[in-house]
C-alpha positions, 0 to 999 in steps of 0.5 A: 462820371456823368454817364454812370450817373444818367444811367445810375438814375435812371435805373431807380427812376422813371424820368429825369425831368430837367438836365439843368437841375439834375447837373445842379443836384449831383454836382455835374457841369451842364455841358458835360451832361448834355454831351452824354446825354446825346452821346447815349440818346444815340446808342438808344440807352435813353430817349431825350426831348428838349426840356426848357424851365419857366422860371428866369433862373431854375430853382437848385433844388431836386428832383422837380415834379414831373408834370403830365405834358413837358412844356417847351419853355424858355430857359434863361439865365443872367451872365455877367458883361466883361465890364461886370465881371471887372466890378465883380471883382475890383467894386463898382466905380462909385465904390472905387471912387468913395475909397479913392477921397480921404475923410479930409477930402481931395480936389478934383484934379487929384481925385482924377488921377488916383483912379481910372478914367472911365472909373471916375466918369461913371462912379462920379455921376454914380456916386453923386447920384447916391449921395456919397460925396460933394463936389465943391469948387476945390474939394471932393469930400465924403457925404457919409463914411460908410457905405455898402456895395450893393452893385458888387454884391448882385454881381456876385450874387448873379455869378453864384446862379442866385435869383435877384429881384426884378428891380435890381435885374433891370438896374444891373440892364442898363448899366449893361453889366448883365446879359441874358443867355438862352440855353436848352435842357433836356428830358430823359427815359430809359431807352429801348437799349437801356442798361445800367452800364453801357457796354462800348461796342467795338469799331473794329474787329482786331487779331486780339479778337480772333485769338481770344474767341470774344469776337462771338461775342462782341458788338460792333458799332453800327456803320453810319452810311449816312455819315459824310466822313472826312473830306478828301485830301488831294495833292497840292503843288508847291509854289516851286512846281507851279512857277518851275512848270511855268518856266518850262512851258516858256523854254518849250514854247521857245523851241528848247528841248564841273568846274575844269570843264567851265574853265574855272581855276582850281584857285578859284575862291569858289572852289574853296572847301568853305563854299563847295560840299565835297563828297566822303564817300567816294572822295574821287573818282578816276572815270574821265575821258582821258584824252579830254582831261589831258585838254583841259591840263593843257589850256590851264597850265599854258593855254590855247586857242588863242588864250595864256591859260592861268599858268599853274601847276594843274593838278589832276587829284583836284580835278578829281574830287567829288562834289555837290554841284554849285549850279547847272552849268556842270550840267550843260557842259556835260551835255555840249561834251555829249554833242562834241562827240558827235558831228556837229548840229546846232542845239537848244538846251535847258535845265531847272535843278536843285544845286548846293553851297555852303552859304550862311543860311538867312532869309534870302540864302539857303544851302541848297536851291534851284537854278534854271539855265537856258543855253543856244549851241550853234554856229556864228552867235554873236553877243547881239543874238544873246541880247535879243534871247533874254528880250524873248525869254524874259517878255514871256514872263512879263519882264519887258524893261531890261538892262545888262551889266559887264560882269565877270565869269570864270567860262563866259566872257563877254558876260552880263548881268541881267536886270529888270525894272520891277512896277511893285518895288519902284526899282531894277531888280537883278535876275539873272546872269549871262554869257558866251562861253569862252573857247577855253571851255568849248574847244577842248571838248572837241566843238568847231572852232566857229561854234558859238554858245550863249547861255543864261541862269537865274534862280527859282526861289527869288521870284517864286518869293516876289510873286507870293509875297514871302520875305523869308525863304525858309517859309518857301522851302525846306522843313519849316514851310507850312503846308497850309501855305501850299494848300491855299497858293493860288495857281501861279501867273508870272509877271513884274509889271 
């Protein structure tokens, strides 16, 4: 509407003179005014100069004389303060407290807690002053029974865009319920591409175009090759990456390069369908190493290698089923499987994957994570060898305070959880978990009978969550994680202490 107005005026009329008391004459928001003011100015539709008006609030009326020269003159107007535009509308304080005191009078402890008490500090001095009230020793009373809110009455007035007499300009100053706001107007003329009606000139050259025959006709918007554009977006690495790419530079520094298989007892409560995804499609699978499967039977249901075995009822359809895996030891079993085929030399493995349960999701549990793992294949490796590792492993992220507890796994014994005493919490914050794999587990793949393997795990989101300060690690992975977040994370640097 503002735009067809300009240009509407502007037809009939040479100039328009001040853009404050055009917006003011036809209605129209200064703001909006000005917006299409510049909009048009730049399509040369018109040509606008800054236009600024002597007087303190501009008169309403329109149009004004032109004048031969436009003079840049300072434009102001009053606005009201937060503390003005609350009188605007409740009264002056003085006014609040005259209401407040019945014709009978009150005393002063009572008058206090019928208004506020900054309304009563200052409409007391004020009213006092204006010869409203008395305050005796017991009771305030009224001096007169009616009076006029003038205060309220030139904060309206100033609202409204009214003119006010200096005097009462400078009372509403130091009260501090006015402040002046500068603002510019502008003076426009037709442009050398004036036309009643702006034609809105493409930006693109469409399919439409073309099928219609109108792209001969058609103006396009000039391409601004001054203009800067948007900023490009780069890629940014999730925390994950960063603290996961870290991970393996230690594991290379370090010269590294399911279940029935691990020993795990098909009764095991972590086989239970409430804690494993299993697969639908396919359910099963029949592709195994036959001979290995008839091993694995074997040491479960009577033992072997110096072992009892669990001394069940093995069940080949359970070893069967498809699923998601729980952690990465599947992963290294299927790879010390791969060395056992082979003659035998020792091997450094690691992994850092994504892994699967059918947890309760909270703020530390998600149903799908990452776990690193670190294991050493070799010959005559002894739990001290394993101690000494984590030592290594463990200093080079900065964790050189460790303690190990006696714990319990189906595929490792002996095994240790891994702690480390954390400067920031006060505290010893468990890590990770380890262990030697049990001979149950090794020698049915095929290993050497003295062949040792020490291996490791611990998680990737738990100190990826301690290193950036994150409590809840649904806003470090998954799709609720704010992408501003992975924007802004600085690059990474590991270390408790």
């Amino acid at each position: 509407m503002a735009e067809d107005t300009i240009l509407g005026y502007l037809e009939k009329n040479e100039e328009i003179s001040d853009s404050g008391n055009f917006a003011s004459h036809f209605g129209l928001n200064h703001d909006e005014v000005v917006n299409v003011i510049k909009s048009l100015n730049g399509y040369g539709l018109v040509v606008a100069q800054v236009s600024l008006s002597p007087s303190l609030h501009g008169p309403s009326g329109y149009p004004k004389p032109l004048t031969p020269k436009q003079q840049d003159i300072k434009k102001e107007r009053w606005a009201l303060t937060d503390e003005g535009k609350l009188y605007a509308a409740a009264g002056s304080p003085e006014m609040q407290l005259f209401l407040a005191i019945p014709p009978e009078g009150i005393s002063p402890a009572e008058l206090q807690k019928k208004v506020d008490p900054s309304v009563f500090k200052i409409g007391n001095a004020q009213a006092i002053k204006n010869k409203w009230i008395e305050r005796g020793k017991e009771l305030v009373t009224r001096k007169v029974q009616h009076v006029d809110d003038k205060v309220k009455e030139l904060l309206i007035r100033i609202q409204a865009g009214q003119m006010l007499q200096q005097e009462d300009i400078d009372a509403l100053k130091r009260r501090k319920l006015i402040i002046p706001q500068t603002w510019k107007g502008y003076s426009v003329r037709k442009g050398p591409n004036y036309a009643p009606k702006r034609k809105k000139a493409a930006t693109d050259l469409t399919r439409e175009h073309l099928q219609r025959g109108d792209w001969k006709e058609l103006e396009l918007k000039e391409y601004n090759f001054n203009a800067k554009g948007l900023p490009p977006e780069g890629g940014h690495l999730h925390p994950l990456l960063k603290v996961r790419q870290q991970f393996k530079m230690i594991f290379l520094q370090m010269g590294f390069w399911n279940f029935d298989a691990l020993f795990q007892p098909q009764q095991h409560p972590a086989r239970d369908s409430h804690d494993t995804f299993f697969l639908q499609a396919p359910s099963t699978t029949n592709s195994l190493p036959e001979d290995y499967v008839e091993r694995v039977k074997l040491v479960h249901e009577s033992g072997g290698y110096g072992s009892r075995g669990y001394g069940y009822d093995w069940k080949r359809e359970e070893a069967n089923k498809n699923l998601l895996r729980t952690h990465t030891t599947a992963v290294s079993s299927r790879m010390l499987y791969a060395l056992a085929q082979k003659p035998f030399a020792p091997k450094k493995y690691f992994s850092i994957d994504r892994v699967f349960r059918n947890e309760a999701v909270d703020r530390t549990h998600l149903a799908e994570f990452h776990q690193i793992e670190g294991l050493i294949c070799d010959r005559g490796l002894t739990l001290g060898d394993l101690i000494g590792v984590l030592h290594d492993f463990f200093s080079r992220l900065g964790m050189s305070k460790l303690r190990f507890k006696p714990a319990y796994n189906p595929y490792t014994e002996p095994s240790m959880e891994i702690f480390s005493y954390h400067e920031g919490f006060g505290k010893w914050v468990e890590i990770g978990n380890s262990g030697m794999f049990r001979p149950e587990m090794l020698l049915p793949m095929g290993l050497p009978e003295d062949v040792r393997v020490i291996a490791w795990g611990l998680s990737l989101e738990r100190p990826t969550m301690i290193l950036n300060g994150i409590d809840n690690i649904r806003d470090l992975f998954g799709h609720k994680v704010d992408l501003g977040l992975i924007k802004r994370n600085p690059i990474c640097r590991l270390g408790f202490e």
